[in-house]
mmCIF file of the N, C-alpha and C atoms, coordinates in Angstrom:
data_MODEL
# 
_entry.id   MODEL 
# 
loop_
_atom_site.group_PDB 
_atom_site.id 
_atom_site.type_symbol 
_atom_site.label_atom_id 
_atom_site.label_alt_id 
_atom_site.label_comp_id 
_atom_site.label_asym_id 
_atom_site.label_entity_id 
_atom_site.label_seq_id 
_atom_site.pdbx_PDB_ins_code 
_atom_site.Cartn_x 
_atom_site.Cartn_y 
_atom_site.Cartn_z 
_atom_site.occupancy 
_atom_site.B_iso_or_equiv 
_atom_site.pdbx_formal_charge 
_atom_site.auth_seq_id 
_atom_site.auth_comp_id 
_atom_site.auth_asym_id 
_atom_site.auth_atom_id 
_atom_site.pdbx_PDB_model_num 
ATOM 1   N N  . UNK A 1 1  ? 183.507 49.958 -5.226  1.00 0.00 ? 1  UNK A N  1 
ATOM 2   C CA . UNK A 1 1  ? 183.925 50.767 -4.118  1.00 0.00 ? 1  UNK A CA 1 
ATOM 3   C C  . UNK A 1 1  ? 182.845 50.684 -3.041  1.00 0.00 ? 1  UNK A C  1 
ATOM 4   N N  . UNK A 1 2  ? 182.814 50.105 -1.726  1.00 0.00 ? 2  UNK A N  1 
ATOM 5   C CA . UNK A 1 2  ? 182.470 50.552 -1.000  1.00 0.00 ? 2  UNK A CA 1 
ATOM 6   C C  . UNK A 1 2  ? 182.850 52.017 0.133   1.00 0.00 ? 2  UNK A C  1 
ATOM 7   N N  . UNK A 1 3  ? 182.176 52.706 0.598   1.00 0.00 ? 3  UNK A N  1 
ATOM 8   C CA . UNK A 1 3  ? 182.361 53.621 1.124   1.00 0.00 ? 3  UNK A CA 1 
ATOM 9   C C  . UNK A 1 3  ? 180.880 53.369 3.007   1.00 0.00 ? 3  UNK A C  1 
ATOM 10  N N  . UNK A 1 4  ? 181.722 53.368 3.978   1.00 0.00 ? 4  UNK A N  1 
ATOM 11  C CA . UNK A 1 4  ? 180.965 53.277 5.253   1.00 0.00 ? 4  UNK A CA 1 
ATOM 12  C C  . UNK A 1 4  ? 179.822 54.691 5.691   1.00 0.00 ? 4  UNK A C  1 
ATOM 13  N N  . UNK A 1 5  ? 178.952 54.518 5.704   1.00 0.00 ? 5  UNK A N  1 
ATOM 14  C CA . UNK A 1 5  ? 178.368 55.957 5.951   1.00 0.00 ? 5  UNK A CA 1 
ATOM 15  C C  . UNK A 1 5  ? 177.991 55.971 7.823   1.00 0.00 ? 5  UNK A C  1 
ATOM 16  N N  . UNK A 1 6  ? 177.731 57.267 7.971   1.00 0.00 ? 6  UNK A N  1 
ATOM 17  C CA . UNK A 1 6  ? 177.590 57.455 9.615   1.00 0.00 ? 6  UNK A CA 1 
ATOM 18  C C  . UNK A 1 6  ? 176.568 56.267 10.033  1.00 0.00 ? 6  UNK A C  1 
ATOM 19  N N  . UNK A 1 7  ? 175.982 55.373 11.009  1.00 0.00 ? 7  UNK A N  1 
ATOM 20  C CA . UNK A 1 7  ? 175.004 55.484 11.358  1.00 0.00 ? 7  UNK A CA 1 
ATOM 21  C C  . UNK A 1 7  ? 173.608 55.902 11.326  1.00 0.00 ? 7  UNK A C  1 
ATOM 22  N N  . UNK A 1 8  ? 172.637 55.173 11.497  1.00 0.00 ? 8  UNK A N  1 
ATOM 23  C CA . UNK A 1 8  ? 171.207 56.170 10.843  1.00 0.00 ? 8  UNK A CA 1 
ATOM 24  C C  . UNK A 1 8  ? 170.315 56.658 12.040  1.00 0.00 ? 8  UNK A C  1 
ATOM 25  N N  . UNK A 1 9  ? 170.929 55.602 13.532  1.00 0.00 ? 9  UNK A N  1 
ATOM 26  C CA . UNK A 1 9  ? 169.939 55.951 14.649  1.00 0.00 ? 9  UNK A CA 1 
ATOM 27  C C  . UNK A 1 9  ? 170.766 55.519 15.720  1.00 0.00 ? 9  UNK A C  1 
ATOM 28  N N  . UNK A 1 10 ? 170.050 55.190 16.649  1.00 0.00 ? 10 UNK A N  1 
ATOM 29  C CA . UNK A 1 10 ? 170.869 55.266 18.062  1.00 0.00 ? 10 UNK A CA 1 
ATOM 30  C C  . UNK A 1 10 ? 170.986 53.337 18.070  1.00 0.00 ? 10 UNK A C  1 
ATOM 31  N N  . UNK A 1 11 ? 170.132 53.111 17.122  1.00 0.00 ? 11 UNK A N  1 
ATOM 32  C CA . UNK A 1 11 ? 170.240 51.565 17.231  1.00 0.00 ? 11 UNK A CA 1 
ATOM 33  C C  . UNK A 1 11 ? 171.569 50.847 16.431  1.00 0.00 ? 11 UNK A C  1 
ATOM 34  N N  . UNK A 1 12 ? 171.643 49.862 17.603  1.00 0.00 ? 12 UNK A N  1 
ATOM 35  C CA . UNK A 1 12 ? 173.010 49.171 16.577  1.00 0.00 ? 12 UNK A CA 1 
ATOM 36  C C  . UNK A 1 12 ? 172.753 48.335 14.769  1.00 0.00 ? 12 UNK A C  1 
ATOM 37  N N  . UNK A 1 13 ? 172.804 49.377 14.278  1.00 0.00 ? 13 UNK A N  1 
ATOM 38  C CA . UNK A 1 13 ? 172.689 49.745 12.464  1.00 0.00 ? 13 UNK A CA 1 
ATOM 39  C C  . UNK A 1 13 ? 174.089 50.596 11.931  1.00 0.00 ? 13 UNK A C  1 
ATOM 40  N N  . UNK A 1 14 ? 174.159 49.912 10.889  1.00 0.00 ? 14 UNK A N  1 
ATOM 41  C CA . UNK A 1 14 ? 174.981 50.318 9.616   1.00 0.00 ? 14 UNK A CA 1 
ATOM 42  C C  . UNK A 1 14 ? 174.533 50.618 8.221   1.00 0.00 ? 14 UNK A C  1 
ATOM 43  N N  . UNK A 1 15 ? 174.908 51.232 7.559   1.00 0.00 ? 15 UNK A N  1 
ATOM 44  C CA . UNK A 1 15 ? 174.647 51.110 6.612   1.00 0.00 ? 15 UNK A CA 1 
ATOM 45  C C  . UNK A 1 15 ? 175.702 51.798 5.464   1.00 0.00 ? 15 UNK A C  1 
ATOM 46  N N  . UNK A 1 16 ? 176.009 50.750 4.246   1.00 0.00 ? 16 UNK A N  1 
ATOM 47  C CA . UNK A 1 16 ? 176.865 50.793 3.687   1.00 0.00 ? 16 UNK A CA 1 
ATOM 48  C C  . UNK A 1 16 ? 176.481 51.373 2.224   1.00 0.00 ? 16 UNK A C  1 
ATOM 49  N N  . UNK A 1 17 ? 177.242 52.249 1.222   1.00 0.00 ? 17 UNK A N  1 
ATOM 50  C CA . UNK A 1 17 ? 177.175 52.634 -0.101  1.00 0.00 ? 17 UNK A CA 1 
ATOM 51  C C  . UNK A 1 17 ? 177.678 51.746 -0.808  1.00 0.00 ? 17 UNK A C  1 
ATOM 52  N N  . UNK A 1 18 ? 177.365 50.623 -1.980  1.00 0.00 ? 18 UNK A N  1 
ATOM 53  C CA . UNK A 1 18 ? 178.199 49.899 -2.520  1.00 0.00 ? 18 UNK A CA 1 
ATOM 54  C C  . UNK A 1 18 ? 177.717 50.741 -3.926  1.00 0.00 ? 18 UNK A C  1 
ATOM 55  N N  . UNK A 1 19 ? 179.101 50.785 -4.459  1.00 0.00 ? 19 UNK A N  1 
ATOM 56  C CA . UNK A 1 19 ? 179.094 51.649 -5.900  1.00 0.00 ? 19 UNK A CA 1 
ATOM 57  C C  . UNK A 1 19 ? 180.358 51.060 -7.332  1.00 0.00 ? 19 UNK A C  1 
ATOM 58  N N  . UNK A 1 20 ? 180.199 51.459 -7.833  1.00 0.00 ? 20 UNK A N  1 
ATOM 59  C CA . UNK A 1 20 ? 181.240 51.226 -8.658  1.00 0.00 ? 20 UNK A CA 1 
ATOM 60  C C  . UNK A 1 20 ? 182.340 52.211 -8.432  1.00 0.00 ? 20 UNK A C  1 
ATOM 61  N N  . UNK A 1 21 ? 183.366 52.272 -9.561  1.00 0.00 ? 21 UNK A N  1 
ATOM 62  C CA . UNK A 1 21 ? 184.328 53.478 -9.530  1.00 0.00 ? 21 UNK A CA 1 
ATOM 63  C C  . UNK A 1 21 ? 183.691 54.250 -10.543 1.00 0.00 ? 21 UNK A C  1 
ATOM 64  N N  . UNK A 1 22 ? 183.610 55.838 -10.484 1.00 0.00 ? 22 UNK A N  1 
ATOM 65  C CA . UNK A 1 22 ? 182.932 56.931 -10.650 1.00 0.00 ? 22 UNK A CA 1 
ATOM 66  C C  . UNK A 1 22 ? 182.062 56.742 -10.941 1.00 0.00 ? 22 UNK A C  1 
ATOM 67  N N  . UNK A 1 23 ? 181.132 56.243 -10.616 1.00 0.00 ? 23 UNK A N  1 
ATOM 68  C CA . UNK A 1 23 ? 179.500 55.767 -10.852 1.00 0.00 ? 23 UNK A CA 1 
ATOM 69  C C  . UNK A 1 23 ? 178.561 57.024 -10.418 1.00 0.00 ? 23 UNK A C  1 
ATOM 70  N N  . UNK A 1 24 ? 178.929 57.783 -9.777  1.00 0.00 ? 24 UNK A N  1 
ATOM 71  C CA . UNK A 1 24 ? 178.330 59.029 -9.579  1.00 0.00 ? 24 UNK A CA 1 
ATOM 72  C C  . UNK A 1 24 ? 176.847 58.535 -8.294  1.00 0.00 ? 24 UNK A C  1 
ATOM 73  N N  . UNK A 1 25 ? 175.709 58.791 -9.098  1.00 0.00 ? 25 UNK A N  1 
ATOM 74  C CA . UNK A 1 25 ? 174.233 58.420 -8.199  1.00 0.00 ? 25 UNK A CA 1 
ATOM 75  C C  . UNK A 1 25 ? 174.296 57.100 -8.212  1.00 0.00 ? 25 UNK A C  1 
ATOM 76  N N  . UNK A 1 26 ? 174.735 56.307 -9.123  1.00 0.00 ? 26 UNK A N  1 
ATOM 77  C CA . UNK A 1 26 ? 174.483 55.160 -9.447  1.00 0.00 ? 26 UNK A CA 1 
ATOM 78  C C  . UNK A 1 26 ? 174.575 54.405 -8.097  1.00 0.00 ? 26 UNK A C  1 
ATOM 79  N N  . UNK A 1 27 ? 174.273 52.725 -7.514  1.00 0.00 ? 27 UNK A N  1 
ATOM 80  C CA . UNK A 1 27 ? 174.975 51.961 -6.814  1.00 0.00 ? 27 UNK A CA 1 
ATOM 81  C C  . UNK A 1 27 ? 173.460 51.648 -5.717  1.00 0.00 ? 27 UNK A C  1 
ATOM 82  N N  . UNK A 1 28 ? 173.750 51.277 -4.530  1.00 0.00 ? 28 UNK A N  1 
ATOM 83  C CA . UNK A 1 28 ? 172.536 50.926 -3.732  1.00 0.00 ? 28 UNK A CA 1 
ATOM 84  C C  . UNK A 1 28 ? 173.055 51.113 -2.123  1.00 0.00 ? 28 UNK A C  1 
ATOM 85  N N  . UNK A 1 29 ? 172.225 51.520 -1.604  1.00 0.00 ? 29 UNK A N  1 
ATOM 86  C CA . UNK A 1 29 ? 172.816 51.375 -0.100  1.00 0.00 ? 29 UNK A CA 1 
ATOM 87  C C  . UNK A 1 29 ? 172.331 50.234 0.348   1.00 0.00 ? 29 UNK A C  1 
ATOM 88  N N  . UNK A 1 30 ? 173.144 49.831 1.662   1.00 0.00 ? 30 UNK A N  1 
ATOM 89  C CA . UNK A 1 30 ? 172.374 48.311 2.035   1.00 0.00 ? 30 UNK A CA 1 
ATOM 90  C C  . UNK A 1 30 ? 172.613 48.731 3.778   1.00 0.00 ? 30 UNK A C  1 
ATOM 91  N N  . UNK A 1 31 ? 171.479 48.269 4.263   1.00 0.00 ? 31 UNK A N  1 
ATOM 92  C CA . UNK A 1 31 ? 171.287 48.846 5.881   1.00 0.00 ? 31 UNK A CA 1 
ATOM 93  C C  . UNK A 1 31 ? 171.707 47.336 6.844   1.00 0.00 ? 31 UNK A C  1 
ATOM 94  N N  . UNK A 1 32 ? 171.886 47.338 7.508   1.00 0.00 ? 32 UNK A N  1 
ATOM 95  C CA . UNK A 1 32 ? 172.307 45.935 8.051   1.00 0.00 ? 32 UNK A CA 1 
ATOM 96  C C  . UNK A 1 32 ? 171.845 46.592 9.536   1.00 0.00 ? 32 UNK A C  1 
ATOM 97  N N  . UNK A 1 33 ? 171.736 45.339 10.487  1.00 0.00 ? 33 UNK A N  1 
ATOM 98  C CA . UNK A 1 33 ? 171.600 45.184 11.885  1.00 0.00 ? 33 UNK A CA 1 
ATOM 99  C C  . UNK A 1 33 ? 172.181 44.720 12.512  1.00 0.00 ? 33 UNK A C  1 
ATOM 100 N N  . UNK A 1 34 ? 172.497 44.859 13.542  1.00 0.00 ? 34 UNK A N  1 
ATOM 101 C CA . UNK A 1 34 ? 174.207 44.163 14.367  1.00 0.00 ? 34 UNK A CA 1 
ATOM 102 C C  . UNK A 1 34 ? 173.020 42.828 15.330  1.00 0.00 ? 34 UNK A C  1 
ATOM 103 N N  . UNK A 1 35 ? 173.382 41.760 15.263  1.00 0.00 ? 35 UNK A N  1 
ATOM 104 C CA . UNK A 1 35 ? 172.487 40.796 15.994  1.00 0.00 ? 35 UNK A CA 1 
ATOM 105 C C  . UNK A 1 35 ? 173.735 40.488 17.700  1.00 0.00 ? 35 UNK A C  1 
ATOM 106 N N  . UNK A 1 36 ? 172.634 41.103 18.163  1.00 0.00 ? 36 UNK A N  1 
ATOM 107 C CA . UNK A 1 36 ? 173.636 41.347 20.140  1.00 0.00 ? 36 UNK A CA 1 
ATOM 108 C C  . UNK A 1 36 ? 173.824 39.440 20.138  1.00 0.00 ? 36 UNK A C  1 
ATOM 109 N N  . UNK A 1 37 ? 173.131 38.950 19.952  1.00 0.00 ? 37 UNK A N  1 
ATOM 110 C CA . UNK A 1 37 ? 173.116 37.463 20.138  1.00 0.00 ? 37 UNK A CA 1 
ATOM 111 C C  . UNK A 1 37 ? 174.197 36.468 19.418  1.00 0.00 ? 37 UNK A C  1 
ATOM 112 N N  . UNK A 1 38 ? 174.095 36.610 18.384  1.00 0.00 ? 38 UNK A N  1 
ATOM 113 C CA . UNK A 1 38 ? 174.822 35.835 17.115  1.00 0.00 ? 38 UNK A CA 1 
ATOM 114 C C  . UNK A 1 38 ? 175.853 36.768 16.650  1.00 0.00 ? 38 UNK A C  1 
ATOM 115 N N  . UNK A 1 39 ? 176.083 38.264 17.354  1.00 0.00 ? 39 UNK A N  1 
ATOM 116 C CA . UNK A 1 39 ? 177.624 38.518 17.270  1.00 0.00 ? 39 UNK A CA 1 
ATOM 117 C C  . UNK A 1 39 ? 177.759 39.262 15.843  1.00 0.00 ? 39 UNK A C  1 
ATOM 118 N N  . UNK A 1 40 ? 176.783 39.299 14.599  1.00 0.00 ? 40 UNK A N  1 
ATOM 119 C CA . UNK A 1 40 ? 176.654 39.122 13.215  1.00 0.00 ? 40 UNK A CA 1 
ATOM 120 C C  . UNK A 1 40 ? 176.184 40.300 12.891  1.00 0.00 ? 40 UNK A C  1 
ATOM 121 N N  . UNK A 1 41 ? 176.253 41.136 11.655  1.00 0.00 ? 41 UNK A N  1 
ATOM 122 C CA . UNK A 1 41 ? 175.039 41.956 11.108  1.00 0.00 ? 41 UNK A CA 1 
ATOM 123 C C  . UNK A 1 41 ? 174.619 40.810 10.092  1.00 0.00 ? 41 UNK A C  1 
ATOM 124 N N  . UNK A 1 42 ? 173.142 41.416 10.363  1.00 0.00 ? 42 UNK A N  1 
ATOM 125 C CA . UNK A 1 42 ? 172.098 40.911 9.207   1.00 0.00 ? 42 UNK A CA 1 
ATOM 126 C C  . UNK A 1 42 ? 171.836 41.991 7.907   1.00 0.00 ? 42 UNK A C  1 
ATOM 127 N N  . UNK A 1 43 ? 171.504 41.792 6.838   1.00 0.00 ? 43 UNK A N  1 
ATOM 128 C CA . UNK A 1 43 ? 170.812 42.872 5.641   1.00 0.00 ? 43 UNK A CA 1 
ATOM 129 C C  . UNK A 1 43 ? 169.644 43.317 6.058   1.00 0.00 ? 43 UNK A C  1 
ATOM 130 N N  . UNK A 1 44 ? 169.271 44.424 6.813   1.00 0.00 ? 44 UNK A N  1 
ATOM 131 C CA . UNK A 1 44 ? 167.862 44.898 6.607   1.00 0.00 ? 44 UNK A CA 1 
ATOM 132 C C  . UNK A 1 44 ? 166.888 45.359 5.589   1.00 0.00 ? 44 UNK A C  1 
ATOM 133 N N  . UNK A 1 45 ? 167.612 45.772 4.613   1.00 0.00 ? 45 UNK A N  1 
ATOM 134 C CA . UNK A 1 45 ? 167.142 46.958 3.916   1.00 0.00 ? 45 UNK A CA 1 
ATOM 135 C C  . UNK A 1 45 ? 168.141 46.743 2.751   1.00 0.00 ? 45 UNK A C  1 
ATOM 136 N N  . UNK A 1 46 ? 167.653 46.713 1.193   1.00 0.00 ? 46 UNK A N  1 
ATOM 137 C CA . UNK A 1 46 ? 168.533 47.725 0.689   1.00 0.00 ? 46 UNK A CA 1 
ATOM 138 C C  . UNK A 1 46 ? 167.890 48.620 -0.070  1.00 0.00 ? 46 UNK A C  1 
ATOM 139 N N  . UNK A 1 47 ? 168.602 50.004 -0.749  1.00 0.00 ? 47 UNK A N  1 
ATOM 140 C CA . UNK A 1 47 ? 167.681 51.014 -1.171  1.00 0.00 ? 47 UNK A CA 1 
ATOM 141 C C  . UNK A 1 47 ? 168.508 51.700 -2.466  1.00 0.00 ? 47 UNK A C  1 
ATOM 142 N N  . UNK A 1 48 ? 167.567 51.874 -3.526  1.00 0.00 ? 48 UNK A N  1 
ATOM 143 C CA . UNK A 1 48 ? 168.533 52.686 -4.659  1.00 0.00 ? 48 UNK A CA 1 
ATOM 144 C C  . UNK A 1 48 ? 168.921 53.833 -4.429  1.00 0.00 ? 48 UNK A C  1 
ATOM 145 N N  . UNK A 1 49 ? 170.288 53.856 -4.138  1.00 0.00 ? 49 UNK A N  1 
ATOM 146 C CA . UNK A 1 49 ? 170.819 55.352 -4.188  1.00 0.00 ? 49 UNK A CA 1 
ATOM 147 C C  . UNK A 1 49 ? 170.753 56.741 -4.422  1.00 0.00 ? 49 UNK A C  1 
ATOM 148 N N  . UNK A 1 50 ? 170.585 56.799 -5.495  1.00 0.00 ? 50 UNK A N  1 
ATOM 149 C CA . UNK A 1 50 ? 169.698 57.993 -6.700  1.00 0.00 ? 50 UNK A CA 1 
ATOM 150 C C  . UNK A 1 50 ? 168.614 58.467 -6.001  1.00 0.00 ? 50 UNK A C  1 
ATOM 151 N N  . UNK A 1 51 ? 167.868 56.792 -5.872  1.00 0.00 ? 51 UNK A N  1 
ATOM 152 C CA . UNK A 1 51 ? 166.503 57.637 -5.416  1.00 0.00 ? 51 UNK A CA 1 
ATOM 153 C C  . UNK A 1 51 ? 166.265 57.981 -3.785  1.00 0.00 ? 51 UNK A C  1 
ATOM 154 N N  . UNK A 1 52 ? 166.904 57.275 -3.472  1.00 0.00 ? 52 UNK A N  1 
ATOM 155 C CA . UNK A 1 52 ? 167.149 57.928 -1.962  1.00 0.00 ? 52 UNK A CA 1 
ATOM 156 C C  . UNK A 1 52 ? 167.527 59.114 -1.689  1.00 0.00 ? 52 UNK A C  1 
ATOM 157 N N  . UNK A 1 53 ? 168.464 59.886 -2.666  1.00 0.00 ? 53 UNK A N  1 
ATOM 158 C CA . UNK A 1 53 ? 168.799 61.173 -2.298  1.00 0.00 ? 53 UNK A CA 1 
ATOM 159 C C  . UNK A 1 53 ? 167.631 62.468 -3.080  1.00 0.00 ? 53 UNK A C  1 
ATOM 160 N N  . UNK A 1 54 ? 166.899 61.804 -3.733  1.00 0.00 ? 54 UNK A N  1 
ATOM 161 C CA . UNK A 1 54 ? 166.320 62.554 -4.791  1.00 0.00 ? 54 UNK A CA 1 
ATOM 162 C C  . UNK A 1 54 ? 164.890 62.809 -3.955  1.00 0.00 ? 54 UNK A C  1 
ATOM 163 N N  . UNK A 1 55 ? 164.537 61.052 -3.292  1.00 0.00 ? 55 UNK A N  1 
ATOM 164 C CA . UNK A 1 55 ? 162.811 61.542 -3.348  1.00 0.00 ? 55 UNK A CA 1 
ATOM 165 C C  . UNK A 1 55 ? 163.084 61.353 -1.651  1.00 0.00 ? 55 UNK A C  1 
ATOM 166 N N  . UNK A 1 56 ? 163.530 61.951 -0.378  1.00 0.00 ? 56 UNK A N  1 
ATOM 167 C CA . UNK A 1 56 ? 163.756 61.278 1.181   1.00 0.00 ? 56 UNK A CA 1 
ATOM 168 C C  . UNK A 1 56 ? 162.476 61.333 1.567   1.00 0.00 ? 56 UNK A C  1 
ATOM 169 N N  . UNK A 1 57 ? 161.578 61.644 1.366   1.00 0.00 ? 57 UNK A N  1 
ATOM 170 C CA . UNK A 1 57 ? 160.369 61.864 1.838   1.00 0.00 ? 57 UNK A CA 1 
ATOM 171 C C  . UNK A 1 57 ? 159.604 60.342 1.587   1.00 0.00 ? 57 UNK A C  1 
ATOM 172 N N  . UNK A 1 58 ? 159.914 59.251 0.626   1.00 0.00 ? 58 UNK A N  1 
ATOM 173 C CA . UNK A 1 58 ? 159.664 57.616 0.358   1.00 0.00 ? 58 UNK A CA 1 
ATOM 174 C C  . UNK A 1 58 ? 160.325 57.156 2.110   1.00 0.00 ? 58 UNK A C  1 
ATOM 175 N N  . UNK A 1 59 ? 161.755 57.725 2.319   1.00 0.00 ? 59 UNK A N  1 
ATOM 176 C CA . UNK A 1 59 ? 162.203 57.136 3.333   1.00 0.00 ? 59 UNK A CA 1 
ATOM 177 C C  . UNK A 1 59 ? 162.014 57.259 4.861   1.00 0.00 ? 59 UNK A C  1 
ATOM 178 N N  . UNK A 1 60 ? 161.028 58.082 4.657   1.00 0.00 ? 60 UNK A N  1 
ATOM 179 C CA . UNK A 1 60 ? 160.931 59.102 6.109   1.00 0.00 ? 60 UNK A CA 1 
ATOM 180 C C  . UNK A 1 60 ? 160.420 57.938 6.956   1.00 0.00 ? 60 UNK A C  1 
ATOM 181 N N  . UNK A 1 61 ? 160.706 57.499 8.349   1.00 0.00 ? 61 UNK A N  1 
ATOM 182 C CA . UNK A 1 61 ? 159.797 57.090 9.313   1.00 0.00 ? 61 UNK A CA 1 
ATOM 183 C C  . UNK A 1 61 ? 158.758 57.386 9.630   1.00 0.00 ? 61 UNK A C  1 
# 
């Protein structure tokens, strides 16, 4: 299952939940970048799920 999540900033970024079916915490997010040039997103980032919601303070800017 993927599921689309909001936006993370004002920059052209996505970022997607890829999970199983009822996988609960389980799965990984993956952040991508929209390339203005080549038309494309790229993979920026990806991040374990679980722990993204558990520890945000690893993710902080």
């Amino acid at each position: 299952m993927i599921q689309m999540v909001k936006a993370l900033s004002s920059y052209p970024k996505i970022a997607v939940v890829e999970t199983n079916a009822n996988s609960g915490m389980h799965g990984q997010i993956l952040v991508f970048e929209f390339d203005e040039q080549g038309k494309t997103f790229r993979l920026i980032g990806q991040y374990n799920y679980a722990d993204y919601f558990r520890n945000p303070q690893k993710y902080a800017n």
